[in-house]
C-alpha positions as CSV (number, residue, x, y, z in Angstrom):
1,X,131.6,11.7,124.9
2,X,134.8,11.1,122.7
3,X,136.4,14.0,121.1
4,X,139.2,14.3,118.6
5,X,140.6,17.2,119.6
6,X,142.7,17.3,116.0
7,X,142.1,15.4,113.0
8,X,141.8,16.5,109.5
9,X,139.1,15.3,106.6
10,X,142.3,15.8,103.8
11,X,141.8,16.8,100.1
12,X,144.0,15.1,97.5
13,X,147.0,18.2,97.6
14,X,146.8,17.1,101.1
15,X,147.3,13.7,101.1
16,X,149.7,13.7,98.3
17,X,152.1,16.4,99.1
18,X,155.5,14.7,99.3
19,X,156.4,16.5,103.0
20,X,154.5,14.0,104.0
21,X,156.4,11.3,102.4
22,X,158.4,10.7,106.1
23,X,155.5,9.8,108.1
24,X,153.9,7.7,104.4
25,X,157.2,4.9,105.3
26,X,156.1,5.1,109.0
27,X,152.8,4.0,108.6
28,X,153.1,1.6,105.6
29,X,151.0,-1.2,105.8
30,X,149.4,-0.2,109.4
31,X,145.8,-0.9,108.9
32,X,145.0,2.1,111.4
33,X,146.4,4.6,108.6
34,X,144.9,6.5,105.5
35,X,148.0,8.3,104.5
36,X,148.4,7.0,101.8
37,X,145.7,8.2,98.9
38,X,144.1,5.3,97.2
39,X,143.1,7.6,94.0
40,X,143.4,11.3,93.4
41,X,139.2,11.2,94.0
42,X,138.6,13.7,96.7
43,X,137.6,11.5,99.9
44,X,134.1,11.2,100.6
45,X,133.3,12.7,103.9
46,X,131.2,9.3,104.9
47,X,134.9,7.6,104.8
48,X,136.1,10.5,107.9
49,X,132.8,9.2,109.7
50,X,132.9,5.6,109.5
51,X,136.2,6.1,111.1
52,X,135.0,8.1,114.1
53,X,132.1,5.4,114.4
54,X,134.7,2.5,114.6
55,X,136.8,4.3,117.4
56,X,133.6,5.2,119.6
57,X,134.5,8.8,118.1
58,X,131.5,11.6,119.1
59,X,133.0,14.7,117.1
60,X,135.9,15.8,115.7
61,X,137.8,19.0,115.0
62,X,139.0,19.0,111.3
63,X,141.7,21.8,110.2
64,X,142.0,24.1,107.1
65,X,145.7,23.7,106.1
66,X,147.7,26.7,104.9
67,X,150.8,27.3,104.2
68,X,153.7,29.2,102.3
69,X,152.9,27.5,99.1
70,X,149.3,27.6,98.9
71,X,146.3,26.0,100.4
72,X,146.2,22.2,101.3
73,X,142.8,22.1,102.9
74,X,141.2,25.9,102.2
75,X,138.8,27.2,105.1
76,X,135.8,26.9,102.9
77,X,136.5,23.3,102.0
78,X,136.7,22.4,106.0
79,X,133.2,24.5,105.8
80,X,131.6,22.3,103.5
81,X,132.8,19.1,105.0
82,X,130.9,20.0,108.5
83,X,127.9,21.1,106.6
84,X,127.6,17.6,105.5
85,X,128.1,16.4,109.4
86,X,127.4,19.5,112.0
87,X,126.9,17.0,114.6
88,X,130.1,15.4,114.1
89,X,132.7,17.7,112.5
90,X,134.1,21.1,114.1
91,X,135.8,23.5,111.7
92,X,139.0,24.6,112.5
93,X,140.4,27.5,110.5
94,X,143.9,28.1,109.0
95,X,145.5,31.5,108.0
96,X,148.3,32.7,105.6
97,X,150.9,34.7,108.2
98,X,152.9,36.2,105.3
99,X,150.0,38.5,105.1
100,X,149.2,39.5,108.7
101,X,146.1,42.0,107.6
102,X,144.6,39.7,105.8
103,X,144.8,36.8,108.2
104,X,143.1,38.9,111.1
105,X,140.4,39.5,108.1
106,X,140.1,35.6,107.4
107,X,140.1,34.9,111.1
108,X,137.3,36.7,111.3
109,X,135.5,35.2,108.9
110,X,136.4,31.9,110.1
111,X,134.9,32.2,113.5
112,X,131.9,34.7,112.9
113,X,130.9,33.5,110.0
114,X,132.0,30.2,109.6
115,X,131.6,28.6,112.6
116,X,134.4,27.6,113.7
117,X,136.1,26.9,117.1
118,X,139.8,27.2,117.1
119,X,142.7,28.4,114.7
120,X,145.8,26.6,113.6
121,X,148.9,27.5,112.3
122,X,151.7,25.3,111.7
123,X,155.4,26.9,112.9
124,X,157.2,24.5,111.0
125,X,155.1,24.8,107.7
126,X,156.5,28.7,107.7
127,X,159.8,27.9,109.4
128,X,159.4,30.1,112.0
129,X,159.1,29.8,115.2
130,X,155.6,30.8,117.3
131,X,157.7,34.3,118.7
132,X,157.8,35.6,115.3
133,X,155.9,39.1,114.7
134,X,153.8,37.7,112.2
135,X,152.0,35.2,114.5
136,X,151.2,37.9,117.1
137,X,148.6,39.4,115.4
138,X,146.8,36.0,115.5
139,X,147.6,35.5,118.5
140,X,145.9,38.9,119.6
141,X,143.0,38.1,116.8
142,X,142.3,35.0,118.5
143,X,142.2,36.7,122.4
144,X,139.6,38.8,121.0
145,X,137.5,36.3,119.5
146,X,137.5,34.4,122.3
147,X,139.1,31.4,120.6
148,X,142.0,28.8,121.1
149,X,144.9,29.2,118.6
150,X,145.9,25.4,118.3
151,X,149.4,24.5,117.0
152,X,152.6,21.7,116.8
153,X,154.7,20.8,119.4
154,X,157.4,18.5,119.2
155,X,159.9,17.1,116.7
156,X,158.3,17.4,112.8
157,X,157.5,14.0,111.2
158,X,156.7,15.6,107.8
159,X,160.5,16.4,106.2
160,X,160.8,20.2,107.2
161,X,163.0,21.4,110.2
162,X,161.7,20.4,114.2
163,X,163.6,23.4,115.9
164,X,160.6,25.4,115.9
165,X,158.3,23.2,117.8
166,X,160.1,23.9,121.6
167,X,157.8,24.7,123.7
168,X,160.8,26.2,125.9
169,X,161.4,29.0,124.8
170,X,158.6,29.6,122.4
171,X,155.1,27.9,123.8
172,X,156.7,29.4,127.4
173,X,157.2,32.7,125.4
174,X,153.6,33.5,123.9
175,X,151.9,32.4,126.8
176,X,153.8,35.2,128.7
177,X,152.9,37.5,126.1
178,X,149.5,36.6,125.7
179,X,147.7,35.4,128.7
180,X,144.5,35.0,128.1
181,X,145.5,33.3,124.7
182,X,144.6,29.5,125.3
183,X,146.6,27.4,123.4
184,X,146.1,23.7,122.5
185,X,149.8,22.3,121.7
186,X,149.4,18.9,119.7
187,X,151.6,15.7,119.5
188,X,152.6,15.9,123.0
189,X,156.0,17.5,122.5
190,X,157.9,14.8,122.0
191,X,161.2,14.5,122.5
192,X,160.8,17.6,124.7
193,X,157.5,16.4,126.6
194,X,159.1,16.8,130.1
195,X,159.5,20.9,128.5
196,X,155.8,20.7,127.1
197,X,154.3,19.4,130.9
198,X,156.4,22.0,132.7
199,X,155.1,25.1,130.1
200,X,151.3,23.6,130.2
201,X,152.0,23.5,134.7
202,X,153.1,26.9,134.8
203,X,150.4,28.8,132.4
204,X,146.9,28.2,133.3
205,X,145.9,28.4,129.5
206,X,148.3,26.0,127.7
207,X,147.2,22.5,127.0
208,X,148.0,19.6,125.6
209,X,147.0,17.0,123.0
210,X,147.9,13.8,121.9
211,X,147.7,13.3,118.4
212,X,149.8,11.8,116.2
213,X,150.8,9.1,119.0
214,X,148.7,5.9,119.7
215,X,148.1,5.1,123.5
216,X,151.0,2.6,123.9
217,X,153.4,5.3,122.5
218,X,152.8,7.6,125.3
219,X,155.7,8.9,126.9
220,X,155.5,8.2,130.8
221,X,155.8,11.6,131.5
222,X,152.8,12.6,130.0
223,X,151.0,9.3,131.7
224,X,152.2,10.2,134.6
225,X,150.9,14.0,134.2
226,X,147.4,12.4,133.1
227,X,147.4,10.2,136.4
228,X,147.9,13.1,138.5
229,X,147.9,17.1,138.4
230,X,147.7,17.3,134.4
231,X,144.7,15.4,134.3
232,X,142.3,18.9,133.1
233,X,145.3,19.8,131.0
234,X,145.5,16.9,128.2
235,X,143.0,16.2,125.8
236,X,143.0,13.1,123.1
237,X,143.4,13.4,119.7
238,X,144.5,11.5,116.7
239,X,145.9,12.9,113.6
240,X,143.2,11.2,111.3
241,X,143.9,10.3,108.5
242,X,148.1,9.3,110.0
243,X,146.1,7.4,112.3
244,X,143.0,6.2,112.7
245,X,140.6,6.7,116.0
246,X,140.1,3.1,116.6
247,X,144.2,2.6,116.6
248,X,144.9,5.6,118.2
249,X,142.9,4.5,121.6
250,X,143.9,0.4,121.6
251,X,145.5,0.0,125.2
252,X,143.7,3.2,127.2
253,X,142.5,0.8,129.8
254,X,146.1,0.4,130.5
255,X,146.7,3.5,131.2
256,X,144.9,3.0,134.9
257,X,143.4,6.5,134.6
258,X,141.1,7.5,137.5
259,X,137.6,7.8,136.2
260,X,137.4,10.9,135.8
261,X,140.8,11.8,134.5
262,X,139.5,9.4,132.1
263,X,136.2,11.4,131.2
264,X,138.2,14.5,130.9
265,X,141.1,13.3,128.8
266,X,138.7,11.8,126.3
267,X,136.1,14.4,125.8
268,X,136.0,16.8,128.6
269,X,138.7,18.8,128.7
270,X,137.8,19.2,124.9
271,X,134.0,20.0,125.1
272,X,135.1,23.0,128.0
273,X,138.4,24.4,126.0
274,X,136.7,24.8,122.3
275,X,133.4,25.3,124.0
276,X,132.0,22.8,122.2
């Protein structure tokens, strides 16, 4: 089993939004990205499929997007898309943090009512790093709920400050504050991976995933972490639509991964964290 442990099925705000314009002139022309919107038609949810089909893709989890200036994928739109595919698609919610109340109430909703398995906030969407009092009430929200709180890592592609994604001191911070939290930090940390392998080594609850990076960009840190003691600690994961599953997993042969370092990378490290 193949999971994408962080992939999104985007609206047209989404795809649009010129934040994203940075990583639109990285992927120009690469035939393994949908960035780029062909139309301002919203994006049929068979299009997010055939893409999981052609990488071998089982199940993904899509994200809600939301932010300081409104909603780029709402949590009922991420509903609806895994309505049409509940044996594909896993709903992953979002919450506004300028209004902590509310986003307990909304987390709430997302996971008993909606479904879903995980909330994600963005640090650098809010400038402001993952310390900051207003995350840790959903932080605390999502200890009680049981669930992971997924979020960046790493420098920002989309044209907003990177600062924020450290995982020394912030990732290192929370999950001394919050133990029992788990946390699922995507896009590897780069260029601070060595910092994102030493916070996930120390705190039994912090992973990592590698979306937004194709195989063959891997740093050799993380490879080397995959190879050996990191192998339950890394889980794969794309960035659909910046990059497509298929591209995303060209070269994992040449990774050499043990068997079952393999196995866990690809879907089981996924399948136990989200409780899929």
């Amino acid at each position: 089993m193949i999971v994408d442990a962080w992939s999104q099925h985007p609206t047209p705000r989404h795809l649009a939004h010129p934040m994203f314009d940075s990583l639109r002139r990285w992927t120009r022309g690469d035939a393994g990205s949908r960035l780029s919107p062909a139309s301002d038609e919203p994006w049929p949810v068979s299009l997010t499929l055939a893409a999981m089909d052609q990488g071998g893709i089982d199940v993904s989890l899509i994200s809600a997007w939301e932010g300081p200036r409104g909603s780029l994928v709402s949590n009922d739109e991420v509903a609806a898309f895994v309505h049409e595919a509940p044996d594909r698609l896993v709903g992953v919610g979002s919450v506004d943090i300028s209004r902590p109340r509310d986003a307990v109430r909304e987390i709430r909703r997302c996971v008993r009512e909606l479904g879903f398995k995980a909330i994600r906030v963005l640090p650098w969407l809010w400038e402001l790093p993952p310390t900051h009092a207003r995350f840790y009430p959903i932080f605390s929200e999502c200890c009680e709920l049981g669930v992971p709180f997924c979020t960046q890592v790493g420098h920002t592609g989309p044209l907003m400050p990177s600062e924020v994604g450290r995982p020394i001191p912030y990732i290192d911070q929370v999950a001394i504050d919050f133990p029992d939290l788990v946390l699922v930090c995507g896009h590897i940390g780069y260029p601070w991976t060595e910092e994102m392998i030493a916070v996930a080594t120390k705190h039994p609850n912090v992973y990592v995933d590698t979306s937004a990076y194709t195989v063959k960009r891997y740093p050799a840190q993380l490879v080397g972490y995959l190879r050996a003691h990191g192998a339950g600690k890394v889980m794969f994961g794309t960035n659909w639509p910046m990059i497509a599953p298929a591209k995303a997993l060209e070269g994992l042969d040449a990774l050499g991964l043990p068997d079952a370092a393999r196995a866990a990378f690809l879907g089981g490290n996924a399948e136990r964290v989200f409780g899929l």
